[in-house]
C-alpha positions in Angstrom: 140.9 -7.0 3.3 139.8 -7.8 -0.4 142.5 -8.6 -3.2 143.2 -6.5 -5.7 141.6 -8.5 -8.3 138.1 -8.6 -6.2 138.4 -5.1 -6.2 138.5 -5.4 -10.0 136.2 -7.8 -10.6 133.8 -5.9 -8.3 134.2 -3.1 -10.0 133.3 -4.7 -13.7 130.4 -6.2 -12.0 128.1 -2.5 -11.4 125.9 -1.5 -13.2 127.1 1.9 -14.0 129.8 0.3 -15.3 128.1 -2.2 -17.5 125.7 1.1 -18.9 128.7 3.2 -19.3 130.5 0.6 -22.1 127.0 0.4 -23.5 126.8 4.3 -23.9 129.7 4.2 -25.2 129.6 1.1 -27.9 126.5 1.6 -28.7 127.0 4.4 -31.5 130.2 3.1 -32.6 128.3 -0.2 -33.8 125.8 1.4 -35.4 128.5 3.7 -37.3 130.3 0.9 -38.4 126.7 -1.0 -39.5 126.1 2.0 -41.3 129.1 2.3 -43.3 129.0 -1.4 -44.3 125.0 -1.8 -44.9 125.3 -1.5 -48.9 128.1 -4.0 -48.9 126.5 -6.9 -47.3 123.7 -6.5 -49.4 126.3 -6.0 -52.9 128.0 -9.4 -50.9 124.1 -11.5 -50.5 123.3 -10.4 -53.8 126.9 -11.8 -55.8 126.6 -14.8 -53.7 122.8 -15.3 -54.9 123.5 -15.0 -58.3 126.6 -17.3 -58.0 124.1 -20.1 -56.5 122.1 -19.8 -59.4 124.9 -19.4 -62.0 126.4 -22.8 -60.8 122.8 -24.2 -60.5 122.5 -23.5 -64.7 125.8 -24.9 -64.8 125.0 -28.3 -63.5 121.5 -28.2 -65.1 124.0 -28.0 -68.6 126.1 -30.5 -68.0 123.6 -32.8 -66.9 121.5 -32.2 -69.7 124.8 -32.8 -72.4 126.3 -35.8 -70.5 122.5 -37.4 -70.9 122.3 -36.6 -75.1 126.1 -38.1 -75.2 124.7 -41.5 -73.2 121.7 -41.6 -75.9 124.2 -40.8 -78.7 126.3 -43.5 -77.8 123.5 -46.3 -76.9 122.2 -45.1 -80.7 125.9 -45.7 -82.1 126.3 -49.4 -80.5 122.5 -50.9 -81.3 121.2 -50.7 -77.4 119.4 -47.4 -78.2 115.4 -47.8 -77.5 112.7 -45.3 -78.1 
C-alpha cells in the first residue's frame, strides 16, 4: 500500500499533468509579457541614457580637476610646456 504522499508525488509526475499547468500558464505569461513590453524597453532605455549621462559627468570632472593641476603648477613655478 503506497503513502499518501507517493500517491501525490506520483501524481505531479504525469505527463498530463505537467501539459495541463503548461496549457494553463502558458497564456497568462504571455498576457503579463504583453502588458509590460513597452516598460522594459521605457526602463533599458532611462538606464542607457543614465550610463552615458554619468559617463559625460566623469569625462567633466576629469577634464576640470586636470586644468586646476596645470593652473596651480603655473601659479607655484613647476608649470612646463
Amino acid at each position: 500500500m503506497k503513502l499518501i504522499r507517493d500517491k501525490i508525488i506520483d501524481f505531479f509526475k504525469t505527463e498530463d499533468l505537467k501539459q495541463s499547468i503548461n496549457v494553463i500558464i502558458k497564456p497568462i505569461s504571455v498576457y503579463i509579457y504583453d502588458e509590460i513590453y513597452i516598460y522594459l524597453w521605457c526602463f533599458c532605455i532611462y538606464h542607457i541614457f543614465q550610463i552615458f549621462t554619468i559617463m559625460l559627468i566623469i569625462y567633466l570632472l576629469l577634464k576640470i580637476l586636470n586644468q586646476n593641476k596645470n593652473v596651480h603648477k603655473y601659479y607655484n613655478g613647476n608649470y612646463e610646456i
